[in-house]
C-alpha positions as CSV (number, residue, x, y, z in Angstrom):
1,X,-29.6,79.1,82.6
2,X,-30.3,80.6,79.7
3,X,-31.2,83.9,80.9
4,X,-28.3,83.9,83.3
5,X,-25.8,83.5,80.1
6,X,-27.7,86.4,78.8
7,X,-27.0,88.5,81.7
8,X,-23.2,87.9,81.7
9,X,-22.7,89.3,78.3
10,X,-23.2,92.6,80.1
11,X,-19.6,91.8,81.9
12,X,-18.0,92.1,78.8
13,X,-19.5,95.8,78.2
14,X,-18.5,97.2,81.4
15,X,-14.8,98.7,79.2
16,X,-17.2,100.9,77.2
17,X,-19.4,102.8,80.3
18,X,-17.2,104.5,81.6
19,X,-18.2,108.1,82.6
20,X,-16.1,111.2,81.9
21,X,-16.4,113.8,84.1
22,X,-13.5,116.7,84.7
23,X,-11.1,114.9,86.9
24,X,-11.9,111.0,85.8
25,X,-9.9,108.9,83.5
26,X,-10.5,106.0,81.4
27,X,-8.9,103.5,84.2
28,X,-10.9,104.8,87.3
29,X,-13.7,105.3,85.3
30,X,-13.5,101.7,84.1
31,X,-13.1,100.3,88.2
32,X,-15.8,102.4,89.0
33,X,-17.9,100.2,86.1
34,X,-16.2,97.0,87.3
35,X,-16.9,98.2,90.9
36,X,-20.8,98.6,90.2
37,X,-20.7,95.1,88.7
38,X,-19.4,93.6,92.4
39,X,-22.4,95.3,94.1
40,X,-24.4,92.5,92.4
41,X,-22.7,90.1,92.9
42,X,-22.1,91.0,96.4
43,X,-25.8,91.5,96.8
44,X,-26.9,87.9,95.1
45,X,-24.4,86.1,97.2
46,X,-26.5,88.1,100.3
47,X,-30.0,86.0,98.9
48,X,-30.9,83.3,101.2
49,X,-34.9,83.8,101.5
50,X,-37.8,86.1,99.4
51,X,-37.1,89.4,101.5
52,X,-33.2,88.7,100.3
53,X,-34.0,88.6,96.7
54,X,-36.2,91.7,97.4
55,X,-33.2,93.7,98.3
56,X,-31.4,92.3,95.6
57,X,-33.9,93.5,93.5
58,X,-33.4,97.2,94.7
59,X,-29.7,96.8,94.3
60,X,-29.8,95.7,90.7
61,X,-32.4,98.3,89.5
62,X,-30.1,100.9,91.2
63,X,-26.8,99.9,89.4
64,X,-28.6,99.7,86.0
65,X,-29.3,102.9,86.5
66,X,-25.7,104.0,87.0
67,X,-24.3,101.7,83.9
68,X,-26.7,104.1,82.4
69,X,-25.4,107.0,83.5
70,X,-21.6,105.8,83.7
71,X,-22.0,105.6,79.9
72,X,-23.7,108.3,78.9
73,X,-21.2,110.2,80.3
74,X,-18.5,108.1,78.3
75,X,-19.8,109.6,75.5
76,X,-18.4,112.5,76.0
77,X,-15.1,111.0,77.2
78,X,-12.0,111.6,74.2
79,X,-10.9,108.2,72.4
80,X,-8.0,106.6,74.9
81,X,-4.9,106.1,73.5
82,X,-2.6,102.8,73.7
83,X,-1.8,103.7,76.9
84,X,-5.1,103.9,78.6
85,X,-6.8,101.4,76.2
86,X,-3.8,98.9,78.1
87,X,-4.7,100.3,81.4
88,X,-8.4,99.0,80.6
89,X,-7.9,95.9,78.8
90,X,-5.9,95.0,82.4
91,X,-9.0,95.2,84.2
92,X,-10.8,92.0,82.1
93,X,-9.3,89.8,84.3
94,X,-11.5,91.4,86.9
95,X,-14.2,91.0,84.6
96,X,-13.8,87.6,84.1
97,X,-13.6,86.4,87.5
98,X,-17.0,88.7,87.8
99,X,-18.7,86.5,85.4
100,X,-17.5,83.7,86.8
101,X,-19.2,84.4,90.5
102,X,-22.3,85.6,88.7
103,X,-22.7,82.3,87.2
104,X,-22.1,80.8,90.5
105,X,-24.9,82.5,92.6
106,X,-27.2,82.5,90.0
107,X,-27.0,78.7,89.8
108,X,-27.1,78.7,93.5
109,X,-30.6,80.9,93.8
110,X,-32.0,78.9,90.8
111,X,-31.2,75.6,92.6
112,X,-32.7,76.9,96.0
113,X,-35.8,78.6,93.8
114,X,-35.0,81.9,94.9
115,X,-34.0,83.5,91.8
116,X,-37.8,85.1,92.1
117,X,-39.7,86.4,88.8
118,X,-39.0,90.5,89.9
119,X,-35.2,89.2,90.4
120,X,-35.0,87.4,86.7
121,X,-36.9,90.6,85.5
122,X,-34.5,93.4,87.0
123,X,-31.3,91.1,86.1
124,X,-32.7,90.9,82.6
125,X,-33.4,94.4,82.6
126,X,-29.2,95.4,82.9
127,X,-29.7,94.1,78.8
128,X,-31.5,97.4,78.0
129,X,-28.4,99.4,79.2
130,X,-26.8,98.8,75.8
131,X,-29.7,99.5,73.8
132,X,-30.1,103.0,75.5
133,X,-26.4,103.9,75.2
134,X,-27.0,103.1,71.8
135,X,-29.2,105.2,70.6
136,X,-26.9,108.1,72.5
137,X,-24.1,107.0,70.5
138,X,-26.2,107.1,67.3
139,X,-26.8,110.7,67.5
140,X,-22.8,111.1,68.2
141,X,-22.1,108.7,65.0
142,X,-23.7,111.3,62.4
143,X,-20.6,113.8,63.0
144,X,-17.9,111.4,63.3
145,X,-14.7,112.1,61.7
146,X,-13.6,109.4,58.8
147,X,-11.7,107.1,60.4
148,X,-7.8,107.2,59.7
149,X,-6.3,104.0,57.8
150,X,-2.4,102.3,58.3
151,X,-0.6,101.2,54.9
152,X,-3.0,98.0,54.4
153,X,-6.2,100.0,54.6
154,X,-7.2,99.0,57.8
155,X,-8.8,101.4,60.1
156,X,-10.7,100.9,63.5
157,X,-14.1,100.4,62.1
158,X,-12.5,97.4,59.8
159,X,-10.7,95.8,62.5
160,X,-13.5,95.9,64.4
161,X,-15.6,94.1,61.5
162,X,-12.9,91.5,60.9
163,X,-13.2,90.8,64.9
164,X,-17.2,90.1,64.6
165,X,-16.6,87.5,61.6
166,X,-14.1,86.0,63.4
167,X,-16.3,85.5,66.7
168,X,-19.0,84.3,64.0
169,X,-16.4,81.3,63.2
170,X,-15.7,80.6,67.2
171,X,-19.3,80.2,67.8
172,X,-20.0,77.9,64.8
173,X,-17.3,75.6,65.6
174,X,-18.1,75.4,69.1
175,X,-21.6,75.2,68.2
176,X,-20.7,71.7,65.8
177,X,-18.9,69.9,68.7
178,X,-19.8,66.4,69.1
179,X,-17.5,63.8,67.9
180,X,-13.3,63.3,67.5
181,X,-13.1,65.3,64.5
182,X,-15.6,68.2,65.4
183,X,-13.4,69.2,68.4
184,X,-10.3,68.7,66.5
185,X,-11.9,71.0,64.0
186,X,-12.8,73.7,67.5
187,X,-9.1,73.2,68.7
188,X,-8.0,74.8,65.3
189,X,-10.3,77.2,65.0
190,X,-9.3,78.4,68.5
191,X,-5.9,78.9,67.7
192,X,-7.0,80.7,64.7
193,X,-9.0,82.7,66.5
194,X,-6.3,83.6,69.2
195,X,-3.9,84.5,66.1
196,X,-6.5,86.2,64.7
197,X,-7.4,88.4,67.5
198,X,-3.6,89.2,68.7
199,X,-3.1,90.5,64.7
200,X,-5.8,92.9,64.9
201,X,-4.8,94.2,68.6
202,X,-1.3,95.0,66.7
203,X,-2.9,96.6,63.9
204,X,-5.5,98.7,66.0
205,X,-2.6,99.6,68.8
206,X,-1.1,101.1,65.7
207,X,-3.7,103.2,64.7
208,X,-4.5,107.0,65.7
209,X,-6.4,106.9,69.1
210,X,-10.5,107.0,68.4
211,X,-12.3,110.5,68.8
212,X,-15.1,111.0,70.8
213,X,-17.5,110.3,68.0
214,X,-15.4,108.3,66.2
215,X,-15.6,105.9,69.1
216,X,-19.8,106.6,69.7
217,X,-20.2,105.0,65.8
218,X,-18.5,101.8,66.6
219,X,-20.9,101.5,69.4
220,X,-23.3,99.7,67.7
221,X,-20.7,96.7,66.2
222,X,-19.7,96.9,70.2
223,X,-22.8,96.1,71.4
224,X,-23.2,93.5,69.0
225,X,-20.2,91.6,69.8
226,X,-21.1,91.3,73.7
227,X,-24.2,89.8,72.2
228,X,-22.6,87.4,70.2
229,X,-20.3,86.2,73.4
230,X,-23.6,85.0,75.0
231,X,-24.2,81.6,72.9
232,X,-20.0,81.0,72.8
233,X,-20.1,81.4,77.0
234,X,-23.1,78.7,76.6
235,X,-20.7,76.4,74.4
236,X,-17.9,76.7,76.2
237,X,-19.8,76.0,79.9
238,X,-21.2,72.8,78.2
239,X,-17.5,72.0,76.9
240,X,-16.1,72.0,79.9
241,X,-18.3,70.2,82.0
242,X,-19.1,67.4,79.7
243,X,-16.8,64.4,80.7
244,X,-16.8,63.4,76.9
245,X,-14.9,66.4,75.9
246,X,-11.5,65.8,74.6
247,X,-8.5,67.0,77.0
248,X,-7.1,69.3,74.2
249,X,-10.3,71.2,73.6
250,X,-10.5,72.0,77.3
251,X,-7.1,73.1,77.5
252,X,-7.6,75.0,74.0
253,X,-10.6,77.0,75.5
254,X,-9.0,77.0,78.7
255,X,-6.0,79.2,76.9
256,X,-8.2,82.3,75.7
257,X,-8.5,83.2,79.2
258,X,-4.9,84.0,78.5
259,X,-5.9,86.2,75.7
260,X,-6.8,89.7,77.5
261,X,-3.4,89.8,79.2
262,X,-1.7,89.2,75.8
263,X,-3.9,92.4,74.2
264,X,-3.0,94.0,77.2
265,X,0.8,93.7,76.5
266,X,0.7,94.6,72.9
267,X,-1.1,97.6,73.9
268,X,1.4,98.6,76.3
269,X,4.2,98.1,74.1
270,X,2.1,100.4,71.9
271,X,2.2,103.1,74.6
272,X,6.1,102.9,74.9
């Protein structure tokens, strides 16, 4: 499973390729994203033989290509403001239930050995998406603007750093769980984190919206953070389906899935 954890990192990047032609916005540029991430789904949950997971194949390959192209074209797309950075952090529910069936029918083809090499290959393949929007974003970062800072001295790119050292601490708790006083230790750091995480969505809904290039040099740190969410999804699956996991760590890691909506509403109230 290890290479299917991988994979579902990706969900978390779908916010940040969306494209930006005349007439699109940040919110139906974000379903179309979301809406590119069901074709596989949809085409998995299609694999019941080798000629199956040969069409999956072409289906995967073909939205890779449009992530691709989705966020290229978000490059050129202005920084959202509160109100449209609310209007995207609505859709991560969608995203989450997303991950959840692509764990789901790649278990499924695993079990029933049809999760073929050429499938493995193509699904692994969606990985490269960040790296080439990456690079794009690199040659956008050199003529970004300095970023604007509120009365503490906190500016995007800070907040955005204080998020990744906090995600550090998720995964190294997690990571320790093993005994009575280990997932004690988890349970706090989850509410830490939760707090931690609702501060800086207060403190970034605050902030001047991102500019275009502003927005292409936090790209990187971006990109970084989906990859640090792959080993915490590992934890968290192996939390939750070990019987000798305490009830209050389950129903600690079971209350982040709250934590989108609550960004969500700060950001709206932002937007008032």
């Amino acid at each position: 499973m290890n290479k299917t954890v991988a994979f579902i990192g990706l969900g978390a990047a779908v916010c940040m390729t969306a494209p930006a032609f005349a007439q699109d916005t940040h919110l139906s540029l974000t379903k179309e994203s979301v809406a590119s991430m069901h074709e596989i789904t949809a085409a998995l949950d299609k694999v019941t033989d080798e000629p199956g997971a040969a069409d999956a194949v072409k289906t995967v390959k073909k939205v890779r290509e449009k992530l691709v192209d989705l966020g290229k074209r978000q490059l050129e797309l202005p920084g959202a403001t509160p109100q449209e950075q609310a209007q995207i952090s609505a859709q991560m529910t969608e995203v989450q239930k997303i991950s959840g069936e692509l764990v789901k029918s790649l278990a499924r083809l695993k079990k029933e050995g049809l999760l073929t090499p050429d499938l493995q290959k193509a699904l692994m393949d969606l990985q490269s998406v960040q790296t080439e929007l990456a690079q794009a974003s690199r040659d956008k970062a050199a003529q970004a603007e300095p970023f604007p800072k509120d009365a503490e001295g906190n500016t995007h790119e800070t907040l955005l750093a204080k998020t990744v050292d906090e995600v550090k601490k998720l995964d190294d708790s997690l990571s320790r769980v093993k005994d009575e006083e280990t997932s004690k230790a988890a349970v706090d750091q989850i509410g830490h984190y939760r707090g931690a995480l609702l501060d800086i969505a207060k403190k970034q809904a605050a902030l001047p919206p991102l500019t275009r290039n502003q927005q292409a040099k936090l790209t990187g740190v971006q990109q970084q953070l989906v990859e640090m969410m792959q080993p915490i999804v590992k934890h968290v699956t192996a939390i939750m389906l070990s019987p000798d996991a305490s009830r209050n760590l389950k129903e600690a890691l079971n209350s982040l899935s709250e934590l989108p909506k609550e960004v969500q509403k700060i950001r709206e109230e932002a937007a008032k």
